[in-house]
Backbone as a chain_set.jsonl record, in Angstrom:
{"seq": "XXXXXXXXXXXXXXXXXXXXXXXXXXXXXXXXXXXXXXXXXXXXXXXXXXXXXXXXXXXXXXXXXXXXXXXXXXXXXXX", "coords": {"N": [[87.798, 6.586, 52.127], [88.054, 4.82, 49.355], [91.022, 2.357, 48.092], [91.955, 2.721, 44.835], [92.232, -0.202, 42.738], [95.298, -1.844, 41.452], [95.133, -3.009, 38.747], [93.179, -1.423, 37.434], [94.54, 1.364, 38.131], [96.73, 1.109, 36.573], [96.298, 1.296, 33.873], [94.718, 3.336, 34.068], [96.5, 5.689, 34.75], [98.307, 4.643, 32.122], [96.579, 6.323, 30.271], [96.148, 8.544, 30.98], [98.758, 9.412, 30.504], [98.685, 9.666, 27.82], [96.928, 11.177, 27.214], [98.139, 13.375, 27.928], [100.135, 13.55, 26.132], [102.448, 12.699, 26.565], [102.413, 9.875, 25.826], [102.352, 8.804, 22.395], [100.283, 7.922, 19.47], [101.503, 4.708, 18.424], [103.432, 4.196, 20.169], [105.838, 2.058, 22.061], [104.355, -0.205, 24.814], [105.825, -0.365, 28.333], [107.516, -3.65, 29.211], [105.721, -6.15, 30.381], [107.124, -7.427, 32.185], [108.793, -4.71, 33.384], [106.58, -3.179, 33.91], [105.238, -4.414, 35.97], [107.81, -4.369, 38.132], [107.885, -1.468, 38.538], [105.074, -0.938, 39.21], [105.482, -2.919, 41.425], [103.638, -4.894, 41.509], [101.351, -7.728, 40.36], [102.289, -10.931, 38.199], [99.879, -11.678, 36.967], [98.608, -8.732, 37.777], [98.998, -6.855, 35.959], [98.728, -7.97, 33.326], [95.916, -8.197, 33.453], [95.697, -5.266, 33.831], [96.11, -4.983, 30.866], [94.3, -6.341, 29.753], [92.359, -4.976, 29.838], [93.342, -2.225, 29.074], [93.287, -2.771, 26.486], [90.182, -3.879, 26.05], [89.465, -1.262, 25.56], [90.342, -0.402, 23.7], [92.822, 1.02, 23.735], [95.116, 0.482, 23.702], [97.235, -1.853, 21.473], [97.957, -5.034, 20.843], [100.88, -6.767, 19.295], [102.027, -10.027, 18.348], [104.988, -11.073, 20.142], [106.648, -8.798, 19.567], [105.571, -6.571, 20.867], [102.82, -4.112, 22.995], [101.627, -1.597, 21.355], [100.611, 1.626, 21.756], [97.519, 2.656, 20.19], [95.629, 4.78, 18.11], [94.512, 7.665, 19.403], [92.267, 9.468, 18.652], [90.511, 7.246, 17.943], [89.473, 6.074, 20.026], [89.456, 8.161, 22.319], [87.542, 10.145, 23.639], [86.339, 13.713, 24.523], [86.972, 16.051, 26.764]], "CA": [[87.924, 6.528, 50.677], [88.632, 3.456, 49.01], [92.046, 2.708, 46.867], [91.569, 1.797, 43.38], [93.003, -1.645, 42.587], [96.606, -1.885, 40.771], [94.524, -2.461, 37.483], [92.742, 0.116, 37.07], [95.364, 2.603, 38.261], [97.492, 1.357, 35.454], [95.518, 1.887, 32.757], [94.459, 5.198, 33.871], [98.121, 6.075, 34.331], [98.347, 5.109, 30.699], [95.359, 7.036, 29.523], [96.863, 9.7, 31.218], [100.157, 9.787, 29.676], [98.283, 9.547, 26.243], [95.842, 12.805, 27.162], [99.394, 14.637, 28.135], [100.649, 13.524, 24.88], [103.495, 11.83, 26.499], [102.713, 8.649, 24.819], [101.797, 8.711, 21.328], [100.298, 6.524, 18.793], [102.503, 3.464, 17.83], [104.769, 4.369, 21.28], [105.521, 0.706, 22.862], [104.576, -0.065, 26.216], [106.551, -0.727, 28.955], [106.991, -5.096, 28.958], [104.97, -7.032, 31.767], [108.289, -7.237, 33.878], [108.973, -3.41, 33.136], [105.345, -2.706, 34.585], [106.027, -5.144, 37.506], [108.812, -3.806, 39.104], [107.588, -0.026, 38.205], [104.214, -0.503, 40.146], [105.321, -3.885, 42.131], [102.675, -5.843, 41.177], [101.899, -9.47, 40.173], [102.171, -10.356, 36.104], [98.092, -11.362, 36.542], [97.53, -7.667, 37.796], [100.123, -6.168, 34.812], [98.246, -8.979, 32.736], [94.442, -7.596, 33.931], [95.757, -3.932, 33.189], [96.556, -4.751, 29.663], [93.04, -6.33, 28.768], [91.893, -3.395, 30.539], [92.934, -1.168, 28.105], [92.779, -3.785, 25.134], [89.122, -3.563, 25.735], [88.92, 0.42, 25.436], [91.156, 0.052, 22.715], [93.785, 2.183, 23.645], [96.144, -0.608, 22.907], [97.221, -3.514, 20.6], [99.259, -6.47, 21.336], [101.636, -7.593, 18.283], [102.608, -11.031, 19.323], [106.63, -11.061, 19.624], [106.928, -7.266, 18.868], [104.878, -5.78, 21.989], [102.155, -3.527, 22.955], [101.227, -0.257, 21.002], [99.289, 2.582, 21.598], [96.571, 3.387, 19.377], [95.562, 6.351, 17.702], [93.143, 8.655, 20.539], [91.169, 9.616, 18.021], [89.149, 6.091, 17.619], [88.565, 5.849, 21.464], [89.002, 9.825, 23.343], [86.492, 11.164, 24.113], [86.566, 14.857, 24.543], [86.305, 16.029, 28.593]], "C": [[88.634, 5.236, 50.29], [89.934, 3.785, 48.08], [91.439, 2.302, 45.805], [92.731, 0.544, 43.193], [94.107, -1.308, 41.502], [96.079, -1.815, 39.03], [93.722, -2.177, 37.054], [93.585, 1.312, 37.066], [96.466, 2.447, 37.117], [97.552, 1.849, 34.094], [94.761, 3.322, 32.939], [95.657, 5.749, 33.627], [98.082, 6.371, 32.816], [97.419, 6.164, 30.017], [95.362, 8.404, 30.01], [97.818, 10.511, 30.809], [99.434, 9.925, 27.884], [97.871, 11.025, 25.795], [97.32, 13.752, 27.076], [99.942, 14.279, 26.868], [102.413, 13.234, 25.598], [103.661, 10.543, 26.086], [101.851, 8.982, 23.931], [101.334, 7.542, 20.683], [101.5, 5.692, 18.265], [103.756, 3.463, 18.876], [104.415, 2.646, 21.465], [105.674, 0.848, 24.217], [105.233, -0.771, 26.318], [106.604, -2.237, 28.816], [106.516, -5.16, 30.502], [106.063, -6.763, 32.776], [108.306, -5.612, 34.097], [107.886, -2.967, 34.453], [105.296, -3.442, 36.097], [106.967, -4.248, 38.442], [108.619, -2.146, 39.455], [106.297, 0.142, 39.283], [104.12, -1.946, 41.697], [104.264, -4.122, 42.388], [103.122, -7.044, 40.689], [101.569, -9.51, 38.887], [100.786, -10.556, 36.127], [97.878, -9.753, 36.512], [97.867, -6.92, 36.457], [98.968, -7.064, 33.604], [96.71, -8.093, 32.418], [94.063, -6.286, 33.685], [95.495, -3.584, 31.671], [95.224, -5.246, 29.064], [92.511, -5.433, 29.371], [91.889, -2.612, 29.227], [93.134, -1.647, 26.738], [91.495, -3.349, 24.664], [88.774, -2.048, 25.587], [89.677, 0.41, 24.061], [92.071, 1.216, 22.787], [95.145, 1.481, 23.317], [96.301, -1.347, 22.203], [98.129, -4.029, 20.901], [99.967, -6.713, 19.753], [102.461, -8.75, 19.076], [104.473, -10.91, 18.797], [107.372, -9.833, 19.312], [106.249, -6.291, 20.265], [103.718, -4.995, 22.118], [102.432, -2.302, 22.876], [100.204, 0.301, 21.54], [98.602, 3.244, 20.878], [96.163, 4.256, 19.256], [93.956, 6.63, 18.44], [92.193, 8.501, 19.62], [89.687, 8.483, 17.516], [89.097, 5.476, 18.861], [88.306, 6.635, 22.176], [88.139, 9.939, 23.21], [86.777, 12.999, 24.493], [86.225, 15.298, 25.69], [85.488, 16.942, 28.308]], "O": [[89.613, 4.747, 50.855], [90.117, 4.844, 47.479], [90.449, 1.571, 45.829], [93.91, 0.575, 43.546], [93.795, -0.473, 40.653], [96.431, -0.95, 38.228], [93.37, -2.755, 36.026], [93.464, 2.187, 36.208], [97.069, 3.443, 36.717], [98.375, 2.484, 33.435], [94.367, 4.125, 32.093], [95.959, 6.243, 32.541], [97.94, 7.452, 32.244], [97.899, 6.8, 29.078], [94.673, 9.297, 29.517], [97.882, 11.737, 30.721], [100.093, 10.375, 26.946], [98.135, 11.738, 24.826], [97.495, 14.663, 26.268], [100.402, 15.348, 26.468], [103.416, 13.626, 25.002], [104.772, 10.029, 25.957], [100.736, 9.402, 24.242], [101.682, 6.405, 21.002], [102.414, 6.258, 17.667], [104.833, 2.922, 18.625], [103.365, 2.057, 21.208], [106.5, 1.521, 24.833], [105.6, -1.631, 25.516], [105.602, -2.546, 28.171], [106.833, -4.465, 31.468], [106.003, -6.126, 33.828], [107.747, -5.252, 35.133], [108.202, -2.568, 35.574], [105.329, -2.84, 37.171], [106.598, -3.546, 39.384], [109.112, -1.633, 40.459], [106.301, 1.067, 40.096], [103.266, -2.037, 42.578], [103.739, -3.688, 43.414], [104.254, -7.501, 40.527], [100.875, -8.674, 38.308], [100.166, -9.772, 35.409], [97.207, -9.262, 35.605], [96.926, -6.372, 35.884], [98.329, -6.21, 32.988], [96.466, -7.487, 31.375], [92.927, -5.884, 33.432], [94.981, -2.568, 31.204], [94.878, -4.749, 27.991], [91.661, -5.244, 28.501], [90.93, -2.37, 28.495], [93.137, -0.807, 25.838], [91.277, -2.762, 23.603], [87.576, -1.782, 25.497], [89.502, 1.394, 23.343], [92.059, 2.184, 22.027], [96.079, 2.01, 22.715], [95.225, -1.915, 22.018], [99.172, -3.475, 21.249], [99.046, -6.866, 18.951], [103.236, -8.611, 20.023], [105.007, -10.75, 17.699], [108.521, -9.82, 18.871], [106.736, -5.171, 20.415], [103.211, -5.066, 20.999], [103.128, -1.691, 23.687], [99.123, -0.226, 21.799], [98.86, 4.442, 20.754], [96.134, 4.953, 20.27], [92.84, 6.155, 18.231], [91.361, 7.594, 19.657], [88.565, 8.683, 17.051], [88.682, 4.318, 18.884], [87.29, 6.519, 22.861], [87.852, 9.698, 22.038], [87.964, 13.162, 24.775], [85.048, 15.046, 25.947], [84.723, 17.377, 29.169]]}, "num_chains": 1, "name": "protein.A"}
């Protein structure tokens, strides 16, 4: 069985914590270093995670202010 690469597993993580409703909309994520030292990784893979889930839209960047998590409802899907 193969591993899954650092980003991917981060952004599921998140999209995990979202489904459990431990992070809500407008929570801020962790910063780049934060996520670093948490899954010791390099800031590209922390970096690679975050347009990861940019492009699903489960996040937004505010420059200088950090990354939010956006409201489920305009990307969940229903399992």
């Amino acid at each position: 069985m193969r591993e899954v690469p650092d980003y991917w597993r981060i952004p599921d993580d998140v999209i995990a914590d979202v489904r459990s409703r431990k992070l809500k909309p407008g929570d801020k994520l962790p910063s780049i270093i934060e996520l670093r030292a948490r899954y010791d990784v390099s800031h590209g893979t922390v970096q690679m995670a975050y347009a990861r889930l940019e492009a699903l839209r489960v996040i937004r960047r505010q420059q200088g202010k950090g990354v939010f998590v956006t409201d489920p409802k305009t990307w969940m899907r229903e399992p």
